[in-house]
Structures are given as C-alpha cells and as structure tokens.
C-alpha positions as CSV (number, residue, x, y, z in Angstrom):
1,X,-25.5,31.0,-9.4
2,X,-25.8,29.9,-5.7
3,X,-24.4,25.8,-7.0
4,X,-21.5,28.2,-8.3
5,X,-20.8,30.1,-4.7
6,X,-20.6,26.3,-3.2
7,X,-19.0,24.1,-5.8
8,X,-15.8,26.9,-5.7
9,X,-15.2,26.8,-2.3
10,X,-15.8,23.0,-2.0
11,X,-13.3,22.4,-5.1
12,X,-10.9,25.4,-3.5
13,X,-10.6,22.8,0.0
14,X,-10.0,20.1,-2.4
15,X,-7.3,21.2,-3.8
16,X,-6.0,22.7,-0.6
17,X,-6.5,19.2,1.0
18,X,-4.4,17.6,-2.3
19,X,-1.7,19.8,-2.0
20,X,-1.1,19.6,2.0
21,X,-1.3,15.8,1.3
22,X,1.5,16.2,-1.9
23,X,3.6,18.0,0.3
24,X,3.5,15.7,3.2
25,X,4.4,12.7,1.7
26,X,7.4,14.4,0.3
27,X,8.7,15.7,3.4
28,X,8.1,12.0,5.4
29,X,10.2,10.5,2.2
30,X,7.6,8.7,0.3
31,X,9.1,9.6,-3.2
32,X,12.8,8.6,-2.2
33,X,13.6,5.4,-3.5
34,X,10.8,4.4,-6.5
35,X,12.9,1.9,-8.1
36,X,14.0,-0.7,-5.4
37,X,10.4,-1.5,-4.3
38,X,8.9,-2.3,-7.5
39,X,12.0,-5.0,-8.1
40,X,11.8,-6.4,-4.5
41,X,9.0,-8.2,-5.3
42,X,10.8,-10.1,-7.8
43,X,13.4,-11.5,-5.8
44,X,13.0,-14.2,-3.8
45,X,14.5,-14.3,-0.1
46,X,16.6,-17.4,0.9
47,X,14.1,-17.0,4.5
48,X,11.1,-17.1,2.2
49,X,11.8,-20.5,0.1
50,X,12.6,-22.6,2.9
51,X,8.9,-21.5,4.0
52,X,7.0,-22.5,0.8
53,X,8.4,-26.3,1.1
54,X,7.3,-26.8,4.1
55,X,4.5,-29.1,3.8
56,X,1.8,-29.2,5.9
57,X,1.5,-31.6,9.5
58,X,-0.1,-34.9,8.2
59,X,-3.4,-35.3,9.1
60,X,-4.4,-37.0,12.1
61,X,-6.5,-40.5,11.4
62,X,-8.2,-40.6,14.3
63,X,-10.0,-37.1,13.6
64,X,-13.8,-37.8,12.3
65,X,-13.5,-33.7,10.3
C-alpha cells in the first residue's frame, strides 16, 4: 500500500509535466507546418551542389603525413 501512495503522485507529476510540455510546444508553433519539413530534405539547394563538387586542395608533396 505505501509503493501505491508514491507511484500515484510520481505518475500524477508525470503527466502534469507531459501535458505542460504538450501545450507549450503548441503555443511556441511547433505543430504549424508538418508537411514542408519532411519534403525539404528532399530537395536539393542550388547553394548546396556547388558545395559537394568541390574537391578537396591537392595534397602537398613535400608533406612526410
């Protein structure tokens, strides 16, 4: 009986904690937009190609690494 007196408060700060946290992220705008982010990553920026061709400064001769 005295696990029972502790595991309901415990579990009722939990869930306090879970809902405080729900709520927040809705009111700073974390459920806006769902869509657009999970297709950004599929699109490649013009800025980010030029990058990936880029090849690396040759190595220098002299260097003994």
């Amino acid at each position: 009986m005295s696990l029972v007196s502790v595991l309901i408060p415990v579990t009722m700060l939990l869930v306090g904690f879970g809902l405080w946290a729900f709520f927040w992220a809705v009111r700073t705008g974390q459920f806006d937009d769902l869509d657009i982010p999970a297709w950004e990553i599929l699109v490649e920026d013009q800025s980010d190609a030029g990058a990936a061709h880029v090849a690396a400064p040759p190595a220098d001769p002299d260097d003994p690494a």
